[in-house]
GUSE-99353 format. One line per field, with one value per residue (C-alpha): residue in one letter; x, z, y. Coordinates in steps of 0.5 Angstrom, whole numbers, padded with zeros to 4 digits. Example, Ala and Ser with C-alpha at 12.3 -4.5 7.8 and 13.67 -1.06 7.14 Angstrom:
code = (a / s);
east = (0025 / 0027);
up = (0016 / 0014);
north = (-0009 / -0002);
This chain:
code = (x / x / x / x / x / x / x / x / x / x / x / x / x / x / x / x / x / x / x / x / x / x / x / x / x / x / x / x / x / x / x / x / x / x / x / x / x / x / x / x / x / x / x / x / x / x / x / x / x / x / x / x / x / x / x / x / x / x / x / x / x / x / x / x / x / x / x / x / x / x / x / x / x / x / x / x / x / x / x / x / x / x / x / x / x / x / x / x / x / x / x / x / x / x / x / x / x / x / x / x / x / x / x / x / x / x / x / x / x / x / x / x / x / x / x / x / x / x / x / x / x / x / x / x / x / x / x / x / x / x / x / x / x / x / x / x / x / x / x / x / x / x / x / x / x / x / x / x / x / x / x / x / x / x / x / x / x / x / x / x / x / x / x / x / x / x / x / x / x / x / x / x / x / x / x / x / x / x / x / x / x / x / x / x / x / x / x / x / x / x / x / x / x / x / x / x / x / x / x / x / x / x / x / x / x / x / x / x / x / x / x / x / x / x / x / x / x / x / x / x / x / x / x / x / x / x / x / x / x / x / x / x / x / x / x / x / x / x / x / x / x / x / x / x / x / x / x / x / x / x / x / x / x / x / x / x / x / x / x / x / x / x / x / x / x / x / x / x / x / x / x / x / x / x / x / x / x / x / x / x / x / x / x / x / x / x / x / x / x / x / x / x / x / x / x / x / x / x / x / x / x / x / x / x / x / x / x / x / x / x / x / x / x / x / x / x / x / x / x / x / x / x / x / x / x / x / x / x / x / x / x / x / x / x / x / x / x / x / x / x / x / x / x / x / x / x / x / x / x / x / x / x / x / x / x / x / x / x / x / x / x / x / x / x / x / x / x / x / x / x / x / x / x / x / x / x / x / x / x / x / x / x / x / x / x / x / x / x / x / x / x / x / x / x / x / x / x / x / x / x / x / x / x / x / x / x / x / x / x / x / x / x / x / x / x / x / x / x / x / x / x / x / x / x / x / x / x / x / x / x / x / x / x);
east = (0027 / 0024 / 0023 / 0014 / 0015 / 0018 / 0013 / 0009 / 0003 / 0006 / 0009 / 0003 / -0001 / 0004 / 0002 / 0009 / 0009 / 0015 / 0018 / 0015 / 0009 / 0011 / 0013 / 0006 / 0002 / 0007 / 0006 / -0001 / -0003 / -0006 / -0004 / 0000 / -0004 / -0009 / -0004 / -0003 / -0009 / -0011 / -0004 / -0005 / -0012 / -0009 / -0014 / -0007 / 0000 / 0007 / 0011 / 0018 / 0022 / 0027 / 0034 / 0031 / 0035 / 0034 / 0026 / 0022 / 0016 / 0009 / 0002 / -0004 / -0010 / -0017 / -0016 / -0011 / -0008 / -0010 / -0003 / 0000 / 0004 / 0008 / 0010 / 0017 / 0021 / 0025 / 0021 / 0025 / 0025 / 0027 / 0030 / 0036 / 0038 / 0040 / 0033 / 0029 / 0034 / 0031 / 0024 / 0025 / 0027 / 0021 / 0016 / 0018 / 0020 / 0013 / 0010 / 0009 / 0009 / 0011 / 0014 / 0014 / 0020 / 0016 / 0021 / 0021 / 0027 / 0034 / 0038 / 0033 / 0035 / 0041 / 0035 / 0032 / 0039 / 0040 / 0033 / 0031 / 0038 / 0036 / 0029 / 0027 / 0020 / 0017 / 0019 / 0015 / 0016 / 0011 / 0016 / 0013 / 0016 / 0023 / 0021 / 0019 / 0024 / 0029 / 0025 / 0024 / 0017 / 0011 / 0010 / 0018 / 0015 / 0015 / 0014 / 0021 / 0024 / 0017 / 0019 / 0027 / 0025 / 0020 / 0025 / 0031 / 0027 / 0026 / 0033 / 0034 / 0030 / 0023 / 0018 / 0011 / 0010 / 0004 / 0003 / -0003 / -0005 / -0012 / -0014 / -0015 / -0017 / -0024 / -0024 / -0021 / -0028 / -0032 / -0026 / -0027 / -0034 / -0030 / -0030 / -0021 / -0021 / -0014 / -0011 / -0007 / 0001 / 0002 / -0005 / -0005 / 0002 / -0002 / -0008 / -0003 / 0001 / -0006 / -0008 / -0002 / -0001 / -0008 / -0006 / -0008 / -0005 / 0002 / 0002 / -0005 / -0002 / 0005 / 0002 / 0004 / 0011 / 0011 / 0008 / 0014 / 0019 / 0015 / 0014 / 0021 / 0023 / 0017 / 0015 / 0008 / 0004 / -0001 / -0006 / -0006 / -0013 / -0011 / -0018 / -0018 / -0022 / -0019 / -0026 / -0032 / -0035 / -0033 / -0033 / -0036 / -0037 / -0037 / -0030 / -0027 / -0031 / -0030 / -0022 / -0024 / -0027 / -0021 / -0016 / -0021 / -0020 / -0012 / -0013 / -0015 / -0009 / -0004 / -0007 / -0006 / 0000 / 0002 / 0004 / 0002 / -0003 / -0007 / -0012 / -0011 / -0017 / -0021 / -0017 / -0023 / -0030 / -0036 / -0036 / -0043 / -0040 / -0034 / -0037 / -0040 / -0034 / -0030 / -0035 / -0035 / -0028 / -0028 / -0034 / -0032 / -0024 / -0024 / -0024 / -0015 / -0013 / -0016 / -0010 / -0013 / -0012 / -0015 / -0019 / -0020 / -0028 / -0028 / -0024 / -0024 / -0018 / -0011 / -0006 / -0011 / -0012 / -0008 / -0014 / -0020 / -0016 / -0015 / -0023 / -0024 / -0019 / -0023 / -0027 / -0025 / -0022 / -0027 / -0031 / -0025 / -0019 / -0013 / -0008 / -0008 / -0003 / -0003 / -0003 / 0001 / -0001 / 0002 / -0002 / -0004 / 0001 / 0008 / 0013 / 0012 / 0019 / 0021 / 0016 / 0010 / 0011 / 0012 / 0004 / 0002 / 0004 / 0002 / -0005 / -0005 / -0004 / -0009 / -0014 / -0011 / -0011 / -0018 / -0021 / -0018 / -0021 / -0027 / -0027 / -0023 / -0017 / -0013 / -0009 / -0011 / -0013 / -0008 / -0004 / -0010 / -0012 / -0005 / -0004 / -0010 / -0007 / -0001 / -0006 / -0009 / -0002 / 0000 / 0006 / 0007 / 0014 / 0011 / 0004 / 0010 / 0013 / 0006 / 0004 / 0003 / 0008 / 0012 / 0016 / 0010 / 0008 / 0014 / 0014 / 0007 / 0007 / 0014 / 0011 / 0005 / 0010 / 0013 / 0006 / 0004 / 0011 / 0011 / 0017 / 0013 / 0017 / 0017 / 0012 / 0006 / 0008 / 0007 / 0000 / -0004 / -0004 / -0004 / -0011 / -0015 / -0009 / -0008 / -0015 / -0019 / -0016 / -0022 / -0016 / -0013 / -0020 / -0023 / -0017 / -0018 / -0026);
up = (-0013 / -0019 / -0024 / -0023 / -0015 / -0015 / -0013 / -0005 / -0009 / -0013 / -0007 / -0004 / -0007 / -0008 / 0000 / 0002 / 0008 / 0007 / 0012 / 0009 / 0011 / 0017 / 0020 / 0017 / 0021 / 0027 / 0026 / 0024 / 0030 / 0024 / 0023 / 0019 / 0014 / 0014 / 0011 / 0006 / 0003 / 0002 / -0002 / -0006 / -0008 / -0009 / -0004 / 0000 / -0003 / 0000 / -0004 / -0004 / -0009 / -0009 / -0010 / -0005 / 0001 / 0007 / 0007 / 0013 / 0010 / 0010 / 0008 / 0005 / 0004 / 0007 / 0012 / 0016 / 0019 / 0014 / 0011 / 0010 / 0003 / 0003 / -0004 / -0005 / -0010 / -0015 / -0020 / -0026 / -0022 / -0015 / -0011 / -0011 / -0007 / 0000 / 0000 / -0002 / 0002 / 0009 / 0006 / 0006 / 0013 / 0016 / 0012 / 0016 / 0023 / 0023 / 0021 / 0013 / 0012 / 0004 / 0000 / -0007 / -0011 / -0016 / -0019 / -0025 / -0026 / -0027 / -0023 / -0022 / -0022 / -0017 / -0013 / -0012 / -0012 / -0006 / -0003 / -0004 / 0000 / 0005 / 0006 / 0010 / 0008 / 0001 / -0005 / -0010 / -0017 / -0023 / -0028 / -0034 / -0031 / -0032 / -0039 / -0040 / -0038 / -0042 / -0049 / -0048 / -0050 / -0050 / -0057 / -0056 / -0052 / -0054 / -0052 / -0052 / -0048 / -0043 / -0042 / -0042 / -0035 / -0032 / -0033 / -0030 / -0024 / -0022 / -0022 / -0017 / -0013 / -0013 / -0010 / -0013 / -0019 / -0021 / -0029 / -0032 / -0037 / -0035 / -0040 / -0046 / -0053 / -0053 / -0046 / -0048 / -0051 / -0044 / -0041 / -0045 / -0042 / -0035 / -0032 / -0030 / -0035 / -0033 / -0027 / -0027 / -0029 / -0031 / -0035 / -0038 / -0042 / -0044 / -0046 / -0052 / -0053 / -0055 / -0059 / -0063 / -0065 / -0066 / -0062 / -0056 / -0049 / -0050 / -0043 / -0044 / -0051 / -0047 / -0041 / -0041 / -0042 / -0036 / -0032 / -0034 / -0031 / -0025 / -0024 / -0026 / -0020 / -0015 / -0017 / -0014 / -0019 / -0017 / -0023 / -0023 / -0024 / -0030 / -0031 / -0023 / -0022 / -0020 / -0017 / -0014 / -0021 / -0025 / -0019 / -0021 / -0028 / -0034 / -0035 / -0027 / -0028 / -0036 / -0033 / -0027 / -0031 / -0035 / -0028 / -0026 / -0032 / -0031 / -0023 / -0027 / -0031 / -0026 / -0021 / -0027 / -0028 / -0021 / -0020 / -0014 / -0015 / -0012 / -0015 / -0014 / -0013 / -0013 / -0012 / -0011 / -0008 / -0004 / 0003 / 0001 / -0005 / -0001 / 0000 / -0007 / -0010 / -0005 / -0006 / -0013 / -0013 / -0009 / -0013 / -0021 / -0018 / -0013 / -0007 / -0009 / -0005 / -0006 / -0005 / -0005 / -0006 / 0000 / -0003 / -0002 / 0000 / -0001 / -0007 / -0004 / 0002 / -0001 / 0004 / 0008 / 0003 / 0009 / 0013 / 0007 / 0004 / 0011 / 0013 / 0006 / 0008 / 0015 / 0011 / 0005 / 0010 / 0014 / 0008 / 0005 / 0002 / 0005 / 0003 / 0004 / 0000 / 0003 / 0001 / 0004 / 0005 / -0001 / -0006 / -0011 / -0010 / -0010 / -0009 / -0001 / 0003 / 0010 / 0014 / 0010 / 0010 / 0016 / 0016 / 0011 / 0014 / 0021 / 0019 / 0015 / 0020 / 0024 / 0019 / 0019 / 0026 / 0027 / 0021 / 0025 / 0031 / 0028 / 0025 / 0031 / 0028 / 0033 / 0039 / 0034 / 0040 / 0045 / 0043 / 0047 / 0053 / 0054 / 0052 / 0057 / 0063 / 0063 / 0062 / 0069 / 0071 / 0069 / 0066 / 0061 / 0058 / 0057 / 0053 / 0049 / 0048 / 0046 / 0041 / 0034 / 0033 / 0040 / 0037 / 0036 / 0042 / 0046 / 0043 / 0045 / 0053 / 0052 / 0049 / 0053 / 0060 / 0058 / 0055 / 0062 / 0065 / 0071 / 0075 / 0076 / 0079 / 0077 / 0080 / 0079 / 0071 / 0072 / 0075 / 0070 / 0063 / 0061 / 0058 / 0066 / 0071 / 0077 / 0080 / 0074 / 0072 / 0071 / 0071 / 0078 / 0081 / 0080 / 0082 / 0089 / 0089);
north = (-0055 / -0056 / -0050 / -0052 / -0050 / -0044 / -0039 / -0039 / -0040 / -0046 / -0049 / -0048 / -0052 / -0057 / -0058 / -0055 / -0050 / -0045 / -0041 / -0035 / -0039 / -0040 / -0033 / -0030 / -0035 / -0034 / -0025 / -0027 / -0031 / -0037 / -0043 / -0045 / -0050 / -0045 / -0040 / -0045 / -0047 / -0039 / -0038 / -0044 / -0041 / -0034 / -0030 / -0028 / -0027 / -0027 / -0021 / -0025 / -0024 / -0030 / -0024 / -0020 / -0024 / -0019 / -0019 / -0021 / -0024 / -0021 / -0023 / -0020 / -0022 / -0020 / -0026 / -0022 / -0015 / -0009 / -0007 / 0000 / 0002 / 0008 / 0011 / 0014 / 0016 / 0021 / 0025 / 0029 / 0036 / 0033 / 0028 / 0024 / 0017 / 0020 / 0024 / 0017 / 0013 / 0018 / 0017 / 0009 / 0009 / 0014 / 0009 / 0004 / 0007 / 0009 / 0002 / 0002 / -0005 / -0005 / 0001 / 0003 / 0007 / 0011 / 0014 / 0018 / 0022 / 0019 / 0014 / 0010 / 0003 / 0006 / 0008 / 0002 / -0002 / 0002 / 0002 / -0005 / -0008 / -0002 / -0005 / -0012 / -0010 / -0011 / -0006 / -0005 / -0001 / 0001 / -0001 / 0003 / 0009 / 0007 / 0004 / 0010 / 0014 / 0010 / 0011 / 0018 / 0019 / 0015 / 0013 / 0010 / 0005 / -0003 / -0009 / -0011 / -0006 / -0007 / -0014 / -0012 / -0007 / -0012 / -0018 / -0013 / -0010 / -0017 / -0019 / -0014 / -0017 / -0012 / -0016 / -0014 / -0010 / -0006 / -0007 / -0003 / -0009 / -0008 / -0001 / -0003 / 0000 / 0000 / 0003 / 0010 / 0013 / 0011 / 0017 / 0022 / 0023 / 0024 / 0031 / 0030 / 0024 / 0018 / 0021 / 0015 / 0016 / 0009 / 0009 / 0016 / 0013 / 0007 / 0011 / 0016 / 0010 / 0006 / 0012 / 0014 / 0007 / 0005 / -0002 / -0005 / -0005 / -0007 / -0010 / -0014 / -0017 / -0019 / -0021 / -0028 / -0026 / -0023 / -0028 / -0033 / -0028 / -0026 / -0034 / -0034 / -0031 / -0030 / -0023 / -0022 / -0018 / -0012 / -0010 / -0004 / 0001 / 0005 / 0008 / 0009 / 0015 / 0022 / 0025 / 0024 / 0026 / 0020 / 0015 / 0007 / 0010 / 0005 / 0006 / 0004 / -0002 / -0005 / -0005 / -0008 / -0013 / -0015 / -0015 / -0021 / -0024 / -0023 / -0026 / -0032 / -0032 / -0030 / -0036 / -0041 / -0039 / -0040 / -0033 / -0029 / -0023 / -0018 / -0011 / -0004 / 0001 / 0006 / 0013 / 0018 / 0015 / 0018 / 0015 / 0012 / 0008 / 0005 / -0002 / -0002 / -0002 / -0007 / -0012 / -0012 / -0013 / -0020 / -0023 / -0021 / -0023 / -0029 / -0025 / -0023 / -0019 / -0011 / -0006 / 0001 / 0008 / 0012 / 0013 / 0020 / 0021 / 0028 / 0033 / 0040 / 0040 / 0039 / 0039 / 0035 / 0028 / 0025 / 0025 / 0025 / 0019 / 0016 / 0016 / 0013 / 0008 / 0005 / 0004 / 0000 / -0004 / -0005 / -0008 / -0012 / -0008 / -0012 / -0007 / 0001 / 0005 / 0011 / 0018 / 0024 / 0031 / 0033 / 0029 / 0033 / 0039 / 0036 / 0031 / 0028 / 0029 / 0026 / 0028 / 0028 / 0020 / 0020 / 0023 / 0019 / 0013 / 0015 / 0017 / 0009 / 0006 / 0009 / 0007 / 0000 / 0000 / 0003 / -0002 / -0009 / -0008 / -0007 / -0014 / -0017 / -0019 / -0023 / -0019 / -0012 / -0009 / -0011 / -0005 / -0001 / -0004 / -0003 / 0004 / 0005 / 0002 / 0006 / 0012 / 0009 / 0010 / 0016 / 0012 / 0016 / 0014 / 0007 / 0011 / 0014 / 0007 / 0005 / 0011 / 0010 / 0016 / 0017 / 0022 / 0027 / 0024 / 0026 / 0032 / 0035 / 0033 / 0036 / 0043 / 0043 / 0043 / 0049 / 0052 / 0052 / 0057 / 0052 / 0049 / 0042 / 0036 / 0029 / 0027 / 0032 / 0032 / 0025 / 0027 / 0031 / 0034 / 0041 / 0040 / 0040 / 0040 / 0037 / 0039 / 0038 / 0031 / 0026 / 0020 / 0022 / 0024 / 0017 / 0014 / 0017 / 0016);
């Protein structure tokens, strides 16, 4: 294999079908050949690190199912391998599709060693984090030691990176007319960065070497939105969409190269704005795949954004977003454990799911009908097997029984709910009409 055909996407427009291509086809019910010509052209993107040797290929794009992200990783006060090894395995119990080590505190490249071999599904990372964590304080950074954790975490096998290459330092003064200012990690480090040093994003001037590792290695990149919006005060501002002008020039960059990339979205957004910003994002970048936060439609309900964020999500989705990365109950609070990402995913899978029936998505309401016939049944084990989360599923038929303070037999618990019992049962009258 030549050094040039390295990449999906380069091998992709050299009319190579790879497996990665042939098993998203398959999941996807698509053709192969179809599959092919969106690579090649940079509108679906296939995260498979050449070092990541257990992954299960996925592909993301606005042509195929909606795909969920959930976040784990450590932070400098809490956590520890274990923890996020019990949260890896909850995101992908409950239907992730990719998974990110945010990782902030220390052992972070153990973390993501141990992550990384324990995951079939896509890892992502932010690798500012870690750089920054290495150097100590933000004004420590520089563009070696930037390209030094990129080039590391890529031999590792992380399959798609988020670089903030796109805030730059003319776009600082447009945030100081925020209400919460830069609410993005990755893009506050950037923005002190820039303005202790009066220089310009070191991730936008070194974006070629990092291309070169990223090809080097077929690491997909994920630009990531700095200046993304933190409240629905500072939504679709002049600051959100001057660097989402740059992330479009940087698309273009990243398809020339024959890198793989797709953009991150916007955070906080009114409902009614939500189609607006899809749009603009498929027209200024080629139509690269759109990874989302939520986004979180409404501000005043922490401990719910789970849900305010999911109602946005359905919605990006439906207009186009490909990827939804999800946001837990905790977001805003504190660091999510296992069983908010248990709910996080779950609630964006709903949102996905919700999203690809609307669009008619191949087969994605199969999983309903067949939900809806063993309701019909009263088979309740196999609506368990069909469920979402069959856990919880399990767990509120088993609580609504012994709610009730009734010795039922098997055969009468298979006949009704709790909600309307045996002679109110809607399900069971109409079966006997």
């Amino acid at each position: 294999m030549s050094f040039l055909t390295i990449t999906q996407m380069q091998k992709a427009a050299a009319g190579i079908i790879t497996p990665e291509i042939i098993q998203v086809a398959s999941s996807e019910f698509r053709q192969p050949e179809e599959i092919r010509q969106h690579v090649a052209s940079g509108t679906i993107v296939i995260p498979r690190n050449i070092h990541h040797t257990n992954l299960v290929p996925i592909g993301i794009g606005r042509l195929l199912r909606t795909k969920v992200n959930a976040n784990i990783g450590n932070s400098a006060l809490s956590s520890c391998p274990e923890q996020e090894l019990v949260k890896l395995k909850n995101a992908l119990k409950y239907g992730a599709d990719t998974v990110m080590d945010l990782s902030t505190g220390k052992n972070i490249p153990l973390i993501r060693k141990q992550i990384i071999e324990h995951s079939p599904a896509p890892i992502g990372t932010v690798p500012i984090y870690e750089a920054l964590a290495r150097a100590g304080k933000a004004e420590d950074l520089n563009e070696e030691l930037i390209l030094q954790v990129i080039r590391e975490q890529a031999e590792q096998g992380v399959d798609y990176m988020t670089v903030h290459s796109g805030i730059l330092l003319e776009h600082l003064p447009f945030a100081r007319k925020r209400l919460l200012k830069i609410v993005s990690r990755g893009g506050s480090i950037l923005a002190r960065w820039m303005k202790q040093k009066n220089k310009e994003n070191p991730f936008y001037t070194c974006f070629d070497d990092i291309l070169k590792i990223c090809m080097e290695h077929d690491v997909t990149l994920s630009l990531g939105d700095g200046m993304r919006p933190g409240c629905l005060a500072d939504a679709s501002d002049q600051a959100q969409f001057a660097e989402l002008g740059v992330l479009a020039k940087l698309v273009s960059r990243c398809r020339a190269a024959g890198v793989q990339s797709m953009v991150e979205g916007p955070g906080h957004i009114p409902f009614h704005e939500i189609a607006m910003n899809m749009r603009r994002e498929q027209e200024l970048c080629g139509d690269a795949p759109f990874y989302i936060l939520g986004p979180v439609v409404i501000d005043c309900a922490p401990g719910y954004d789970h849900i305010t964020s999911s109602i946005g999500a359905t919605m990006g989705a439906y207009h186009g977003a490909s990827m939804l990365c999800y946001v837990t109950p905790k977001e805003h609070l504190g660091l999510p454990n296992a069983k908010d990402v248990r709910d996080g995913v779950i609630a964006y899978k709903i949102a996905a799911h919700a999203a690809d029936i609307a669009l008619g998505r191949p087969h994605a309401r199969d999983r309903d009908d067949a939900i809806s016939q063993a309701r019909a049944e009263f088979d309740w084990e196999k609506q368990f097997e069909l469920a979402l989360d069959p856990d919880t599923a399990r767990e509120f038929r088993r609580e609504a029984l012994k709610e009730s303070g009734k010795e039922l037999d098997h055969e009468k618990k298979a006949q009704y709910c709790t909600m309307c019992g045996l002679d109110f049962c809607a399900v069971r009258i109409s079966k006997e009409i």
